[in-house]
C-alpha positions, -999 to +999 in steps of 0.1 A: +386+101+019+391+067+002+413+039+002+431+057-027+443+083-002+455+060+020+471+038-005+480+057-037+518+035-042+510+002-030+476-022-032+469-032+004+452-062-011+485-078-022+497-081+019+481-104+045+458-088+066+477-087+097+488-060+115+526-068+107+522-072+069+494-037+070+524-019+093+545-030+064+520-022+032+519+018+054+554+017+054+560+008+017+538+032+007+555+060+030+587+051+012+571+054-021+561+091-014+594+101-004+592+103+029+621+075+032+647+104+023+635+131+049+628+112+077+648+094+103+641+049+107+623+060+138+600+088+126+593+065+094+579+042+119+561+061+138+545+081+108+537+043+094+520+038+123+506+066+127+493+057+087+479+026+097+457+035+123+441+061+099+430+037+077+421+015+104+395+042+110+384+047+077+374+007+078+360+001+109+327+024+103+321-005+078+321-032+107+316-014+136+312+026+137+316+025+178+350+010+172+368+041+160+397+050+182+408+081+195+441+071+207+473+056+191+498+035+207+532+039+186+553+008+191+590+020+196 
């Protein structure tokens, strides 16, 4: 998997790198797929979340492969 799959709308390089404005890059490009329109505020931010901590994932083998998590803590 690449950053394309994560990212296929929206270039995660154009927001800060903090978790707020990466919440907000997953939820812009949840939006762009369509999900926006099937999904409830909630859900959406959940699934963005959810999104998020995915590509978290995919990154951190890069700095630190014992930091992959295994659990996600959705924010309501």
């Amino acid at each position: 998997m690449s950053i394309s799959n994560h990212y296929r709308h929206v270039k995660p390089h154009d927001y800060e790198t903090t978790h707020k404005d990466m919440l907000q890059a997953s939820t812009d490009e949840l939006i762009a797929r369509g999900y926006a329109k099937v999904l409830e505020e909630d859900e959406l931010k959940v699934l963005a979340q959810y999104h998020l901590e995915k590509f978290k994932n995919y990154m951190r083998p890069m700095f630190d492969k014992d930091a992959i998590s295994t659990e996600l803590v959705i924010e309501m």
